[in-house]
N, C-alpha and C positions, 0 to 999 in steps of 0.2 A: 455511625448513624447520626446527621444530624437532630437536635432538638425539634424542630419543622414534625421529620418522622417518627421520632418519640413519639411525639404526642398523637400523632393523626392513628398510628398503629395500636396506641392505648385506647383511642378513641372506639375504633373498631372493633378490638378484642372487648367490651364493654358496653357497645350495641346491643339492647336487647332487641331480637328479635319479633316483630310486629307482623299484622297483617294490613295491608295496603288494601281496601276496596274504589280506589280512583280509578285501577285500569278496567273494570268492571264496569263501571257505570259507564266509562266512555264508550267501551264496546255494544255494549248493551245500545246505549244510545243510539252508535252507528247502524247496528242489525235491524231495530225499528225502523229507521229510515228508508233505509238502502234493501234490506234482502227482499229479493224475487223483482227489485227491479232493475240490479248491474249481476252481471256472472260473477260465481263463485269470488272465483280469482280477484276480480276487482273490488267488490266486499271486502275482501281477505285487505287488501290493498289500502283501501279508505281508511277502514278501521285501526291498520299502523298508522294512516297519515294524523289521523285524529287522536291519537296518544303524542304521536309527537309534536301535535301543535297543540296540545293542550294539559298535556302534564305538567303537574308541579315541579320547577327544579330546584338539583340544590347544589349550592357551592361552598362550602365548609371556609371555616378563616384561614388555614395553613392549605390549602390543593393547591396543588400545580397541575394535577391532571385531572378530569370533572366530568361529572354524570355519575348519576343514579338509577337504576331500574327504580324503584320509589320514590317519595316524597322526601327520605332522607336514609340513612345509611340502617339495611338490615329493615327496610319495612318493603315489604314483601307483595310485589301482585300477586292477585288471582287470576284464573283463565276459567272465567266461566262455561265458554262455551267448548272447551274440552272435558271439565269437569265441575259441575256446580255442587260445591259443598253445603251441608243440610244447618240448620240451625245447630244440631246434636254434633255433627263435624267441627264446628267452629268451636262448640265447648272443651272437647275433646282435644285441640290445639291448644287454648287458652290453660287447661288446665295438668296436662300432663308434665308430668317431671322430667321429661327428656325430649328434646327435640320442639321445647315449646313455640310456639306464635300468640306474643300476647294478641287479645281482641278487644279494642274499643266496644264502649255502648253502641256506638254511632254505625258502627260494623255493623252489628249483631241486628239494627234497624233497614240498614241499607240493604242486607242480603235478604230480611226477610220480606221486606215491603216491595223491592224494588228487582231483586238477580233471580231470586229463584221462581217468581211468578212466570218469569220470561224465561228460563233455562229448562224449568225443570221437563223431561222429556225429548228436550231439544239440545243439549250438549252429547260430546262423543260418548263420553262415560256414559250416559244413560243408554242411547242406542246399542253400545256396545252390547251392554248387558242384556239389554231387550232381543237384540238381536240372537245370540249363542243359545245353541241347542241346550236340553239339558245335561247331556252326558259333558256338554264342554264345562258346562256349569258344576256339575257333580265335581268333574275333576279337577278344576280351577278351585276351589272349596276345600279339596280336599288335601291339597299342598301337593299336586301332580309335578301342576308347572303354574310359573308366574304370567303375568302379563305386562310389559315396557307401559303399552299404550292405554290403558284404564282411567291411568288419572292425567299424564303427560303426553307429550305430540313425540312422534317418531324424529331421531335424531343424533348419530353420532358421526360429527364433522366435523370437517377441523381446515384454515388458513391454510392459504401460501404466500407464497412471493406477489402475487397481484394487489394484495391488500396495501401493501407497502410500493408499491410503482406504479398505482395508478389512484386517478381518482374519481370522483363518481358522475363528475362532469363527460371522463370517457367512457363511463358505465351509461350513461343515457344516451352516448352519441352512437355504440354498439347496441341498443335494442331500436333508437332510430332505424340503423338500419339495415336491422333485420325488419322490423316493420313494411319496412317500404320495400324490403325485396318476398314478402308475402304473394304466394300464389293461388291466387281465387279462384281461376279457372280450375286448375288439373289438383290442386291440392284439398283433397277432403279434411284435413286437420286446419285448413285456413282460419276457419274461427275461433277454433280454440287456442291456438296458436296467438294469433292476435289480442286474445283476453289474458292469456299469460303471458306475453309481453304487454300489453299497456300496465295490468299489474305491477310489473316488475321496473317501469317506469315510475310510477306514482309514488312506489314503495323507494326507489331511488330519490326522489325528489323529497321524501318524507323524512330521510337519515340527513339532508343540507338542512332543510328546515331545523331537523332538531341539534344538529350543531349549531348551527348562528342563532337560534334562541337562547346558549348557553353564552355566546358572543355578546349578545347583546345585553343579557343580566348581568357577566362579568363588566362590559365599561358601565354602566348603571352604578354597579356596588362603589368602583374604581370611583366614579365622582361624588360620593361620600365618605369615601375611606378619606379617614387624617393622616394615616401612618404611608409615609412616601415610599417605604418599602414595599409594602403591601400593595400600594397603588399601582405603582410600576409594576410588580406582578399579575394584578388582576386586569391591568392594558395588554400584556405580552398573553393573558390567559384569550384574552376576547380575540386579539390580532390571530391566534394558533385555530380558535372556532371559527374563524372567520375563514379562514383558507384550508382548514380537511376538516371533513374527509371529501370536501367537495372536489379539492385538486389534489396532486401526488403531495405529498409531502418531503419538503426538503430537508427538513432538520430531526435530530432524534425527539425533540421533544413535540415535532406535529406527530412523525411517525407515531407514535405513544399514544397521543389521543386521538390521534385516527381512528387505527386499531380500535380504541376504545367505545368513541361513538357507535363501530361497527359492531362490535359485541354487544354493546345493550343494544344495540336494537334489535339485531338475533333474537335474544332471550327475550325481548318485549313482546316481539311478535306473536310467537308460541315456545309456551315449559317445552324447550324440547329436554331429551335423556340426554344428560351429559351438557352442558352449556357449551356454547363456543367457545376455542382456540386457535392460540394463531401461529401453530406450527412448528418450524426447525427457525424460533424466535431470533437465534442468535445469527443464523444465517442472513433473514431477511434483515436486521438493523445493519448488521455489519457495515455494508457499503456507505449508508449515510454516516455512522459513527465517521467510518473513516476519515472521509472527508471533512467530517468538522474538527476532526482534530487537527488534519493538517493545515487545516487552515485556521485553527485556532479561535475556533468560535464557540468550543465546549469544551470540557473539562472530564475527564474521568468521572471523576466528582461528583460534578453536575447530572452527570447520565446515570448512575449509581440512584441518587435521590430521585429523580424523576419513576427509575425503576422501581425502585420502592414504595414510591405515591402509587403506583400500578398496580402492585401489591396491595396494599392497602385496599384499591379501589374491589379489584376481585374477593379479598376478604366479606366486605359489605353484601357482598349478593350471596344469602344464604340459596339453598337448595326451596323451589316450590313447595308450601307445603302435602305433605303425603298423606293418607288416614290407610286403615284398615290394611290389606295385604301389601301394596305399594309402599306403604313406610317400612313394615316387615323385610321387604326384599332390598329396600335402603333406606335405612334406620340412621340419617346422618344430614347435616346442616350442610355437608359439601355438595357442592354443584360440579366436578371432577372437571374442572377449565382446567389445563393442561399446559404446560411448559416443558417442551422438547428441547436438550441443549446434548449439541454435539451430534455424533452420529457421519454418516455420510453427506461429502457433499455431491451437485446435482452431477459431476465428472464421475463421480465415483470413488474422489479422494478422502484425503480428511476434511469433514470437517467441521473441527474444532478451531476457534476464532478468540479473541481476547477478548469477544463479547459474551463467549460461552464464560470464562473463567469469570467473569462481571458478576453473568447470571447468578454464577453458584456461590460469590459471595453474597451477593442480593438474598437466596434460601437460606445464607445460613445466618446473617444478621438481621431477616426477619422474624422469620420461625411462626410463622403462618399458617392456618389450615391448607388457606388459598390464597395461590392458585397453588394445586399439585405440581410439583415439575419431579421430570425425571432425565434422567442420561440415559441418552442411547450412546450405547458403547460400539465402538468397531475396532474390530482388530489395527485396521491402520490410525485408531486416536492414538495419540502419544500416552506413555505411563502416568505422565506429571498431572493429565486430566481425570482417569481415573482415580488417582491416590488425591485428589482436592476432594474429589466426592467423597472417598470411602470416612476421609477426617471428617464430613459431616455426618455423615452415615454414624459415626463413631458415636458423635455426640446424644445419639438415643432418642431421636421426636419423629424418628420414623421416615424423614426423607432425607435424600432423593431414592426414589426406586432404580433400577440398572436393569434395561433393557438391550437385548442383544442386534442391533442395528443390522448386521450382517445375515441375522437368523429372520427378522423382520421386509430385508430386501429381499432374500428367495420366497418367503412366507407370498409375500404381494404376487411377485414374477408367475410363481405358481399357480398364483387365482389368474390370470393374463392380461394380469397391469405392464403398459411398456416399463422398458427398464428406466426410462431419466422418471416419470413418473413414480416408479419405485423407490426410487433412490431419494425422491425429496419425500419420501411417505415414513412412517411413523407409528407411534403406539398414540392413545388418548384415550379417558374415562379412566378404567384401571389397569389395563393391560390392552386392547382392541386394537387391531392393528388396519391401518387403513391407507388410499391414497390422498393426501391433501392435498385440500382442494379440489378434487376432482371426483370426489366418491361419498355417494350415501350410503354406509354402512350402518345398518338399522339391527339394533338390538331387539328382540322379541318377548322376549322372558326365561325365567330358569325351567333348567330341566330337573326335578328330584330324582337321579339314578337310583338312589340309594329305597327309594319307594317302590321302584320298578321292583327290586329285586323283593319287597317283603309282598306284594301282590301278587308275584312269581309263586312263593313259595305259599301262598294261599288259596292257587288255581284259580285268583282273574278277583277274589275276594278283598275287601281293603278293609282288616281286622279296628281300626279306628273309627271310621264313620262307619261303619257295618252296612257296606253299600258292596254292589258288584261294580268296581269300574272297572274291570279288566276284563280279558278272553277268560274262557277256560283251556291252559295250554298240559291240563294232568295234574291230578295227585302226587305233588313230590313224592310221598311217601311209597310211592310204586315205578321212581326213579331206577331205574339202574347205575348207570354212570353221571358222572360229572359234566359230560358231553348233552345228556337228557336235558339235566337242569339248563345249563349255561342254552341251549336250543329253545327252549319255554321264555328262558329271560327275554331272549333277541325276539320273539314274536309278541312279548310283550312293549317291549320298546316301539314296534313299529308302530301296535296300534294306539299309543298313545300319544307318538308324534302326529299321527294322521290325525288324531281330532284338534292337537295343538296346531296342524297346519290349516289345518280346515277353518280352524277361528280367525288364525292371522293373516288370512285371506279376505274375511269379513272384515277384519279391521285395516285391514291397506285398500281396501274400497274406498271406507270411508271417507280416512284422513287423503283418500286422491280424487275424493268429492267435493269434500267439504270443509277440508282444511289443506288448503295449499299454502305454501310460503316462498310468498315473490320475494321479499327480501332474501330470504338464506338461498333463493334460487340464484341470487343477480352474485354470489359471492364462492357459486359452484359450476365449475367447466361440466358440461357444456349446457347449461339450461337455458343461455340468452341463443346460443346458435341453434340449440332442436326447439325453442319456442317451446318449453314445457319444463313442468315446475318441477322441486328436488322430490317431494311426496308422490309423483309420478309415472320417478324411471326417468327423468330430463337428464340426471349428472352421466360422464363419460362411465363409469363403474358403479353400480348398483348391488349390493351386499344384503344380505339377512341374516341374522343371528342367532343359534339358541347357545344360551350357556346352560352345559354340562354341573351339575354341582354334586360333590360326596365322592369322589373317584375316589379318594385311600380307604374311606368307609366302605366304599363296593367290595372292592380289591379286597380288603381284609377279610370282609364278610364270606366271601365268594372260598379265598383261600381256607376259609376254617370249615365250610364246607367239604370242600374237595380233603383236604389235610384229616381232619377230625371222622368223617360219615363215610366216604367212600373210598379211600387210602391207607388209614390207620384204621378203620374200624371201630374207633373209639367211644362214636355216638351214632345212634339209629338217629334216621331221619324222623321219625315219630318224637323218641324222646326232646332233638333237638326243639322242632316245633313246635312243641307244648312247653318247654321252657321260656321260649320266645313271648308265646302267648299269654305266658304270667308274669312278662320281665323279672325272672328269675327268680322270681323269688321262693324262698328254701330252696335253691341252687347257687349259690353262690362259689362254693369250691369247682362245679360246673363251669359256671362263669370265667373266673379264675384261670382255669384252664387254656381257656378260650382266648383269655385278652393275653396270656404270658405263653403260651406253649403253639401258638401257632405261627407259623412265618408270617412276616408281617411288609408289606410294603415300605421302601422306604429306608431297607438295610442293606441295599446290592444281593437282595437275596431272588435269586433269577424264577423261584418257583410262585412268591409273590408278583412279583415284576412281570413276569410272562402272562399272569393270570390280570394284570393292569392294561395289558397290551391289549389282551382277548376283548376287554370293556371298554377300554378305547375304540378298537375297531369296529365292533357293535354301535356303537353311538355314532361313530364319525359315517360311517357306512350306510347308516340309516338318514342321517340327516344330508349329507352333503351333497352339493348337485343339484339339489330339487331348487324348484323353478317358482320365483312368486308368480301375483299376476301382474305386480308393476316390472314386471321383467329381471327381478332379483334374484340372484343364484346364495342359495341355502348353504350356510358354511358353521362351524362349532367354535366356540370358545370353552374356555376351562376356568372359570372363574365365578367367585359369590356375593361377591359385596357381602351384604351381613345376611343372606338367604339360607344361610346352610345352619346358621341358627334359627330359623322359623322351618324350615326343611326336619329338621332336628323334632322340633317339635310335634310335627304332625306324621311321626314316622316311628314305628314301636321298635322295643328291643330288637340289636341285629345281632347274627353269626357272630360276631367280631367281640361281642360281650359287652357292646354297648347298651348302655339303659335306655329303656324307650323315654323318648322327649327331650332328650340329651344332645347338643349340636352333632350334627355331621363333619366329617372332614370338610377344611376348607381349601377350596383353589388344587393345584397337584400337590398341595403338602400331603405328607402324614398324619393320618391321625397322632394327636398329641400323645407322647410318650411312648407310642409305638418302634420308632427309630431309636435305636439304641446302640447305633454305633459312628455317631458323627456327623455333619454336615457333608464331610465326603463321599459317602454311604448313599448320603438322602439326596447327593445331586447326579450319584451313577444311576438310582433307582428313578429318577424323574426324568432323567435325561433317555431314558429306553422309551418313554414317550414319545411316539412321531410328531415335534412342535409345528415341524415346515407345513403340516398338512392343516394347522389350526389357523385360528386367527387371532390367537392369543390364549398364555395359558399365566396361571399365578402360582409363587411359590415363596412361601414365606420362611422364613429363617431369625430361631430367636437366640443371643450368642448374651454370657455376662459379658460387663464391662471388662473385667481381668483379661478377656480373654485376646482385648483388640489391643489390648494397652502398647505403647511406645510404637515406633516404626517397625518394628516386628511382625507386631497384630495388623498394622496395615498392610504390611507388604502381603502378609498370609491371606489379608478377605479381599485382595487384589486377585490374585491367584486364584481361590476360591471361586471367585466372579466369572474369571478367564477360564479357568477347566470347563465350567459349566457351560459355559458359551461357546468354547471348540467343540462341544457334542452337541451344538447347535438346541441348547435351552433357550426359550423367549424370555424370560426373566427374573429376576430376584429381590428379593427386600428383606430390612431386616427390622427386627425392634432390636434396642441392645441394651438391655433392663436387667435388674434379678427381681427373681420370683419372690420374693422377701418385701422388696419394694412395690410391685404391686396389688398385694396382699393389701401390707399398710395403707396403700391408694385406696385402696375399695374397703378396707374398716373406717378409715379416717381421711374422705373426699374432702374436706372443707381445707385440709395439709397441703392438695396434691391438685387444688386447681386446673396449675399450668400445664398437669404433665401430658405428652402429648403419646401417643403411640402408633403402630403403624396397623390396621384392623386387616383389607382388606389389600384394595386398592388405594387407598386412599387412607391418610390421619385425620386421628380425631381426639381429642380431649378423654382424657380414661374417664373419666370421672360423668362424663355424658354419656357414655353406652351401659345399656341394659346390662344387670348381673348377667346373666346367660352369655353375652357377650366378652362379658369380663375376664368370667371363668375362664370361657374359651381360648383367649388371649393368654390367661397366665397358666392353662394346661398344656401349653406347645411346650414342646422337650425344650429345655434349657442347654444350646451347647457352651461347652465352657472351655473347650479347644479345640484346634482341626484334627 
């Protein structure tokens, strides 16, 4: 690592995070002007052009690569008109110990004199809310299911190969002409059409603007810099702004900030879920690296540091800020940008590239929140690219994650993505598997499984908020079989999904009302050819998502039922349920029982595992298939981000002998210290999960260091990786910590700073997540060999 990224990387770990009120005001301004006298679409449009020609930029003394979502590194917009935060909001960022945004005075004036007389009623977040029934309301309260879109815009996409071979000069010259091939007469969509593409014009024209604005401050700076070196830098900085993202880019270092202008203005546009990415990264550089090496006009070196400025740059953009349920369901400063390295290439071969192996030096000499990256692995990568990764993997800060590329191309094929589409498609956020480029897969919110089943066993009652959200599906207690129960659960499922579908029906009106984005449309096949935007149904594949949360909590739950009440006779269903209903207490030998003496998910024990499958197909069976009204087809993920701790919380003692308020299983893991026979054990028992039918599932894995030690330990979490992924598992990660050591972290935070860990999806700092979170982290089984 040069000095240059020393420094800029100390810079950014060091950032306190801010909140930015400029893009606010601008917006603000534009809507006075313009709404109800240009469509939608065009509004949407302006209002980018007007941040971009009017934001404050900034260019730090050591970049090579530039732009800011803010005024400067880590200060933060707001999107008022998705979510206008309250004065009480804004305290509550400023002052919280986790996840802070400090707030100026000048803030705290500007939102209340100025954003919320104008917002308040008229952003999505308040319609939303105005708009859902009560029962949606009850259940969304009551920690049923989350909501994506509350406080952020709809959005999980990701880059291809066009980012980097084209430029936006032929991005205007293809919505010309489609323009001009518009049919007035016989085409009923003619206008709308038209208003989404001029949009997607304006918004085109708004990303050159705001690159040659950073063009022209760099030669500005350049004619008062003293230092010749610096000069010459900030001349080569202005000459790169000057020529992308408006043309293709020739060299790796336009490529770079290409890309980059392209992603902030993404993320300017609208908070969408999950920031932009730019795909199977190594793929799309490669060809220009080539080239400059043979011909000698870069350096290894050279490409390396500019990579790293890159890094840098995605560090700086924290996560929007979240308040109330929304930060609960992602309690984190990461924005989950995404770095895909390796995997298949678009034949179907390998491919890994000597820009993959760059990559993964680049994660492992930064050591970064962000950007996440992960390995897609495929059977046809070579060993030598696996085992680079698992040496970082080694080192214990939680990346790269390893996803199975192979399990991820039938995943797609299956949804009836073509196959070269497949093949250049991928994982992004924390596991989600999508086509890039070419597909709006839109997250929805979480599902509490694990709630379903204690409303089941309350007949439709929800013993927390002491509300009726459910059916009446029976009195367990006058159950006969195991089959009664498990039949009660799945009609309970249904009718909970229907009122979550019913809402995210209301809110994909919305945001295809009132929040369209010409920009993320003009960078998604096909939105310039159908004339219609990505919030729509314009992209070639259109996706919805609910994630699943709590499967080994169900499972287990489910098992000590069946195991304990109606197989061994050991506990009446009465006595059961009144233990539940006092979280045990004076039962704890009860308990006991329960958490040590039942089969447990997670140990190749097939009477668990069978009863994983039964809950699987319940959820997937209930959700998949169903149809939005942007034309989106309903598919399942298995993953939490930090929900299955706030899940946890709003969900009383289960079967399983867990304490009410206590996290849920995360992801397909285990409940923590349930598995007690290995990592081998816990990847047969995950892997009887049907992955191919998901769209992404998470499983985490926590090993000592002893245990990866020398080329042994690697060769064995090689193998490990590969067993799992011929049973066609989507993915794996690991922390590689002892329990000892985290402990100390969490007695003694001000020690343990830097440490980083692997949560979810995504790393984070231990030392910034919530106790509840902590625990959960250092309760996962510790394995200590295969």
């Amino acid at each position: 690592m040069r000095e240059r990224v020393k420094r800029l990387r100390e810079e950014s770990i060091n950032a306190v995070p801010t909140i930015s009120i400029e893009r606010a005001r601008i917006v603000t301004n534009v809507y006075k002007e313009y709404l109800g006298k240009v469509s939608t679409p065009v509004l949407r449009a302006l209002t980018l052009k007007a941040i971009c020609e009017k934001k404050t930029l900034y260019i730090g003394k050591d970049e090579l690569i530039v732009g800011e979502r803010g005024e400067k590194p880590k200060a933060t917009p707001v999107y008022p008109e998705i979510c206008c935060h309250t004065i009480e909001d804004l305290k509550v960022m400023d002052n919280r110990e986790k996840t802070f945004f400090k707030v100026a005075e000048e803030v705290y004036d500007i939102q209340e004199k100025e954003i919320i007389p104008y917002w308040s009623g008229r952003c999505v977040r308040d319609k939303i809310l105005s708009e859902m029934t009560d029962q949606w309301k009850e259940c969304y309260y009551a920690g049923m299911y989350t909501e994506f879109m509350e406080q952020r815009g709809p959005g999980h996409t990701v880059g291809d190969k066009k980012l980097f071979n084209r430029g936006y000069r032929d991005v205007i010259e293809l919505i010309d002409k489609e323009l001009e091939g518009i049919d007035y007469i016989n085409d009923k969509e003619a206008y709308n059409k038209q208003e989404e593409l001029k949009a997607m014009k304006i918004a085109s024209e708004a990303v050159i603007t705001f690159a040659r604005r950073h063009g022209d401050l760099a030669k500005e700076m350049a004619g008062k810099e003293l230092d010749e070196k610096r000069k010459s830098e900030l001349l080569k900085i202005a000459e790169v702004c000057y020529r992308v993202p408006e043309n293709r880019p020739k060299t790796v270092w336009e490529a770079i900030q290409g890309y980059w202008f392209i992603h902030l203005t993404i993320i300017t546009e609208m908070n969408i879920w999950d920031a932009y990415s730019p795909g199977r990264f190594d793929q799309h550089l490669y060809p220009i690296y080539k080239a400059e090496i043979e011909n000698e006009t870069t350096t290894r070196e050279d490409v390396e540091e500019l990579l790293q400025c890159m890094w840098v740059k995605f560090n700086n953009q924290p996560s929007t800020p979240k308040v109330g349920v929304t930060l609960k369901e992602s309690g984190t400063y990461t924005d989950f940008a995404t770095i895909n390295i390796g995997g298949l290439s678009k034949e179907g071969g390998d491919g890994v590239n000597d820009i993959s192996y760059l990559l993964l030096d680049v994660v492992d000499s930064m050591r970064l929140l962000q950007p996440n990256s992960n390995i897609q692995l495929s059977k046809k990568n070579p060993h030598d690219f696996i085992k680079r990764g698992t040496e970082i993997i080694r080192e214990g800060w939680g990346q790269p994650p390893v996803f199975n590329n192979d399990s991820v191309f039938q995943e797609l094929v299956r949804q009836g993505k073509a196959i070269e589409d497949a093949r250049e498609g991928g994982t992004s956020g924390c596991v989600e598997t999508g086509a890039f480029g070419k597909e709006a897969y839109i997250l929805t919110g979480y599902f509490n499984l694990v709630k379903v089943l204690e409303i089941t066993l309350n007949n439709g009652f929800d013993p927390i908020t002491n509300k009726k959200l459910g059916i009446e599906t029976g009195n367990p207690r006058n159950f006969k079989s195991f089959e009664e129960l498990f039949d009660a659960f799945k009609k309970q499922i249904h009718h909970f999904i229907e009122i979550k579908i019913k809402g995210n029906n209301i809110i994909e009106k919305l945001y295809m009302e009132e929040m369209p984005g010409p920009f993320l449309s003009t960078v998604t096949d096909d939105c310039i050819s159908n004339g219609k935007d990505y919030n729509s149904g314009g992209a070639r594949y259109n996706s919805n998502y609910i994630q699943g949360v709590g499967i080994g909590t169900l499972t287990d739950s489910l098992a000590s039922i069946k195991h304990h009440v109606y197989d061994k006779n050991k506990v009446s269903m009465d006595e059961l349920l009144e233990v539940l209903k006092n979280n045990f207490k004076g039962n704890e030998p009860l308990r006991q029982m329960l958490v040590n003496r039942t089969p447990k998910y997670g140990n190749d024990d097939d009477y668990a595992d069978d009863i994983m499958k039964l809950c699987f197909d319940a959820y997937y069976n209930e959700v998949n298939g169903r149809k939005s009204i942007r034309g989106a087809t309903y598919r399942i993920n298995m993953l939490p981000t930090t929900c299955h701790i706030y899940f946890g919380e709003v969900t009383g003692a289960t079967p399983d002998g867990r304490l009410g308020g206590k996290p849920q299983s995360e992801g397909i893991s285990p409940v923590g210290g349930a598995d007690k026979f290995g990592p081998t054990s816990v990847i047969k028992s995950a892997s009887k999960m049907d992955h191919l039918r998901t769209g992404g599932t998470l499983l985490n894995q926590k090993f000592t260091p002893s245990a990866l030690q020398g080329d042994e330990g690697l060769e064995k979490l090689c193998h490990l990786i590969r067993s799992y992924f011929k049973m066609d598992g989507h993915h794996i990660q690991f922390n590689v910590i002892k329990r000892d050591t985290l402990i100390e972290a969490q007695n003694n935070p001000e020690e343990y700073r830097d440490l980083i860990v692997r949560v979810a999806g995504y790393s984070d700092y231990f030392c910034d997540l919530g106790k509840s979170l902590q625990d959960e982290i250092i309760n996962r089984t510790e394995q200590e060999n295969f």
